[in-house]
Phi, psi and omega in degrees: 000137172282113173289147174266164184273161163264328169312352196225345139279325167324320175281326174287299203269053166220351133254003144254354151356140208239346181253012179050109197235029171233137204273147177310112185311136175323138197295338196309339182263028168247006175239110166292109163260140152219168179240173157178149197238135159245161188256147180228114186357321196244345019270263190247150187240105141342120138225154151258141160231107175264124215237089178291067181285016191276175174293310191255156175312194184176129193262138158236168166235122185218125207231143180240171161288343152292285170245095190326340210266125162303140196256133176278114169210144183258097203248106192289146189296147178078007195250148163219150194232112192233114211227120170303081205279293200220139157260132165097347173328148160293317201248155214242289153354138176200113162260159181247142175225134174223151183230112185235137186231158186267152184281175174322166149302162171293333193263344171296292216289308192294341198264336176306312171247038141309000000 
């Protein structure tokens, strides 16, 4: 028999745990961004598209490199939401920065704009 190092059975056998010792991805990775561009007479039409796959609502924020100013939007479990960023652009090329989070509780949120 060959010895194993321990550390590498240690490793071996902590990913075959039936209980898991690696922590659950963060909810943000059930929300899908994508871009997409039609071309328009006049020129390019900037959309983001966001793919809610969580149980829950979920708030984003989404800002492009054409148009910096961030957008709010609130996006329902199981939903997708497709937001018209810039009509009409020179350029076809775009990046996106979105940011999503699960919202407050309701009884949080409501005392928030009292």
């Amino acid at each position: 028999m060959i010895p194993l190092p321990g550390p590498l059975l240690l490793g071996w056998a902590l990913s075959v745990s039936p209980r898991g010792t690696v922590p659950d991805p963060p909810p943000e990775t059930c929300v899908v961004v994508s871009a997409e561009v039609r071309r328009q007479s006049y020129g390019y039409d900037h959309f983001v598209i966001l793919r809610n796959g969580c149980d829950v609502e979920r708030e984003c924020w989404v800002s492009t490199d054409v148009s910096p100013a961030a957008v709010y939007l609130l996006v329902g479990a199981a939903n997708e939401v497709r937001l018209l960023t810039t009509r009409g652009a020179p350029r076809r090329s775009f990046s996106v920065t979105a940011r999503c989070e699960a919202p407050p509780p309701r009884s949080t949120r409501a005392r928030a704009f009292r």
